[in-house]
N, C-alpha and C positions, 0 to 999 in steps of 0.2 A: 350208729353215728359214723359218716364219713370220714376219711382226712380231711377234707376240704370244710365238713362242718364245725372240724375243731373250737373248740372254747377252751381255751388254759383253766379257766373254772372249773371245768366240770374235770371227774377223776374215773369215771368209766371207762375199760377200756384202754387205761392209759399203760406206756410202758415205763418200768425204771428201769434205766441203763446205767450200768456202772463202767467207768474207768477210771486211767491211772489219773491220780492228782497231780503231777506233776512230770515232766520230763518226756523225753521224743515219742513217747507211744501219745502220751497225752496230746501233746500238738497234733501230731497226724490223725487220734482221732476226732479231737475240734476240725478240723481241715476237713474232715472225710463228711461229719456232719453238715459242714456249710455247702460244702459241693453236692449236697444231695437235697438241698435248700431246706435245710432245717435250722431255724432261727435258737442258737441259745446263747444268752447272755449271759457269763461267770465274773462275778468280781471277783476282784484278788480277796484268796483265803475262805470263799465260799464253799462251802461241802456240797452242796446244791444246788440244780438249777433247773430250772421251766422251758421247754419250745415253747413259744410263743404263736407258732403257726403248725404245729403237728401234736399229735400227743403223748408228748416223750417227756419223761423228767430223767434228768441226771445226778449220778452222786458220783463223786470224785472220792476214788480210795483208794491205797495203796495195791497195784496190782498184785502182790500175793494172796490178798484178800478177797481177791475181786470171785473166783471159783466156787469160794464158801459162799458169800454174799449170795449167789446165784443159785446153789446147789437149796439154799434155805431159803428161798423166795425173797429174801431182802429185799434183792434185785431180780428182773426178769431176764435180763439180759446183759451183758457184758462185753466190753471189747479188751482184748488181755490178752500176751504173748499164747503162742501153742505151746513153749515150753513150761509156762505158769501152768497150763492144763493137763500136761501128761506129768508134771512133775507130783504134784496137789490128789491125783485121782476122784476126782470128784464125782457126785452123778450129776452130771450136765452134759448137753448134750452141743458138740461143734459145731453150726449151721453153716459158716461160710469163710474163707479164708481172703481176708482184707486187703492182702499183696502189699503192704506196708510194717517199716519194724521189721526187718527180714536181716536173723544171722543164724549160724550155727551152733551148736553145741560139740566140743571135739574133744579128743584128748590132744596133751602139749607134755613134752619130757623135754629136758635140757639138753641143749646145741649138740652136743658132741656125743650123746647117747644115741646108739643104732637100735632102730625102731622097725622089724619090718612088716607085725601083724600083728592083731590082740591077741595072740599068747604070753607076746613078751611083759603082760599084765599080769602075767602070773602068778602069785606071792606078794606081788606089789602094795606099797602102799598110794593110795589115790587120793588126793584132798578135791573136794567139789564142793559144789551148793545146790547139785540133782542129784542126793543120793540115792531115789529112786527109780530116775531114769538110768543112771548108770549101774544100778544093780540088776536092772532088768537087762540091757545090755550084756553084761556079765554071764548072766544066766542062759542067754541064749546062747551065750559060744562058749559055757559050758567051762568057766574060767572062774578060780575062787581068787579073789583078791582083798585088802584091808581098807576099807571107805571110809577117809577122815570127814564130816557133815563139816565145811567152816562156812561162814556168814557173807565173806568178803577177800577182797584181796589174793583170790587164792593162785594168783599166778606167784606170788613170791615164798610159797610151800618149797617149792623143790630145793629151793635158794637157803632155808633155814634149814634144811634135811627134815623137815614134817612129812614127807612126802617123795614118792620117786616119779611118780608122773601125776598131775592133774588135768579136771575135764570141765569145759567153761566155757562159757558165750564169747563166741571169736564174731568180729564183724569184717574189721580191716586186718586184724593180726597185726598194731602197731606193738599193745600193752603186750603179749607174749616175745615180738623182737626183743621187746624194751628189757624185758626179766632174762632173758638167754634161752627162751622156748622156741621149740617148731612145734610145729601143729602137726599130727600124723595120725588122727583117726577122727573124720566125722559121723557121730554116730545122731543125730538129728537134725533135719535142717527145721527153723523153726522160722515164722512170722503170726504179726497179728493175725487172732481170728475173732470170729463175732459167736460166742457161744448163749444157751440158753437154757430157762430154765425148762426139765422135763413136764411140768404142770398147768402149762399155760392156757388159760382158757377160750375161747374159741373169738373174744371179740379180740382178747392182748394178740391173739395169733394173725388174726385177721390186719392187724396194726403192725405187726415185725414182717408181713407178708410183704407192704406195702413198703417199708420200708429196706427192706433185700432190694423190692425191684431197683429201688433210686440206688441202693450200695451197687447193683451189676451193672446198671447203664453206666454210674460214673467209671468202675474199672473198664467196660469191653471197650471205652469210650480214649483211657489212658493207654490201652493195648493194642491203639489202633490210629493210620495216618490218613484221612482224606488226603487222597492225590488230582491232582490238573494234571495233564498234557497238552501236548499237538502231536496230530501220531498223520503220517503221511496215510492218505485211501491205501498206496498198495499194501501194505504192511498190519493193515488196522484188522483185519482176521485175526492175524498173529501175534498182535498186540493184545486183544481181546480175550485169548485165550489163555493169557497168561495171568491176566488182570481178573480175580477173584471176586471183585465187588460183595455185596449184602445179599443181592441176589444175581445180578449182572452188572457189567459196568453201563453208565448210562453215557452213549454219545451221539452230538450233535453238530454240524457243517459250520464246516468257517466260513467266511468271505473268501476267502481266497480260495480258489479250486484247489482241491485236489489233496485236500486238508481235513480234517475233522478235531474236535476237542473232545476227551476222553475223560471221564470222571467218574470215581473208583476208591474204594476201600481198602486199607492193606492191612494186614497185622504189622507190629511194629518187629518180630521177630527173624518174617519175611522180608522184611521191607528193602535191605540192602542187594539184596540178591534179587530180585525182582526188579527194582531199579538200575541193574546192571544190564538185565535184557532189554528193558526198553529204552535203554540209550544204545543199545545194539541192532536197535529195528529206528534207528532214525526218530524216535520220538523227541520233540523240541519244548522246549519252554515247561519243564515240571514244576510244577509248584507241588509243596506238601505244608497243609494247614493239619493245626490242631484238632482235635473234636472234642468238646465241650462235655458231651451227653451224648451215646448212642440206645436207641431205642429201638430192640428188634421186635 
């Protein structure tokens, strides 16, 4: 059965995807579904739900659950923090990282504490809610310390003396300002990823195949500036050489001699720096439009 042959009726072949039921990962991955044009309807407080035009069903679960869910087939697939996955050890397997939902995992000791390497965890006591990843951590640099496991809250450990440094999902660093912390060791950078189950059979693979491709065009697609010009003839070598395009840039004559129009692909990475030369070779009138969908 194709995607395009889909029927919501039929259950062949279909995937269950699980994510979080509620909160930013959740939105981003409603977002990340619709931008890859998969249709799913959620009412409020549904655990479930159907694509309507691909063959995907969804469950909405608390993402710490989401690893197990997947690891026992519940679910086939998952979208759920990378820190939910190293923390959980699950057997499942990472297939692709979503580039959304992106913070770190660090350690944070109070303001006025001199901090200048992980030794000074020495002894310490550590409140977290990755006692796994941070004992792994530990292990590797060969450092024995006392890891409080708390649920919540744990920036305000050091503050109650539970604690002499903790280790915890920084995004902006306003909540550890807010407590009297700095931040002074990242020991994971973490964002969504789309993981899956080890067992999947040849037609669910052939359907999570199909849909990776629509998850990479939409990111190469977010990772990246169509550009216009006007780029003067003498300069349009030099122009051209700098402009990376998909395969080449594609250009074509103006009206006016002695002119050409230049259209072109950028990463968004490159993009300022690249744009600095070609206002240095005379090119006039840049436009840079969105892209939608890239398909290589």
């Amino acid at each position: 059965m194709s995607v395009s042959e889909y029927n919501p009726s039929e259950t062949d072949g279909k995937l269950k995807l699980a994510i979080q039921k509620s909160g930013r990962l959740h939105d981003d991955s409603m977002k990340l579904l619709k931008e890859c044009g998969i249709d799913i309807s959620n009412g409020v407080n549904k655990l479930k739900a159907e694509a309507s035009n691909f063959p995907l069903e969804v469950y909405f679960l608390r993402d710490d659950d989401i690893p197990q869910y997947v690891e026992d087939g519940v679910a086939d697939i998952g979208f759920v923090g990378e820190n939910v996955v190293l923390e959980k050890k699950k057997k499942v397997d990472i297939v692709e990282k979503l580039g959304f939902s992106k913070c770190r995992l660090s350690f944070a000791v109070s303001k006025g504490v001199h901090y200048e390497n992980a030794s000074f965890l020495e002894g310490k006591k550590i409140a977290t809610s990755y006692p796994v990843i941070v004992q792994d951590f530990l292990d590797k640099e060969g450092i024995k310390a006392d890891i409080h496991e708390i649920s919540g809250s744990v920036e305000i450990a050091p503050g109650i003396g539970l604690a002499e440094a903790i280790c915890d999902l920084v995004s902006s660093g306003s909540t550890l300002f807010m407590n009297g912390l700095k931040e002074v060791e990242t020991i994971l950078q973490s964002q969504a990823v789309l993981i899956k189950n080890k067992n999947l059979n040849l037609e669910q693979q052939q359907v999570l195949d199909k849909m990776l491709f629509r998850i990479q065009s939409v990111k190469k697609a977010k990772n990246n500036k169509y550009v216009l010009l006007n780029a003067p003839n003498d300069n349009l070598d030099k122009i051209i050489s700098i402009l990376p395009g998909m395969k080449s840039p594609t250009v074509l004559p103006l009206a006016e001699k002695g002119w050409s129009s230049v259209h072109s692909v950028l990463k968004e990475s490159e993009f300022w720096d690249i744009i600095e030369q070609l206002k240095a070779l005379d090119a006039q009138g840049i436009l840079v439009v969105p892209i939608e969908k890239m398909i290589i």
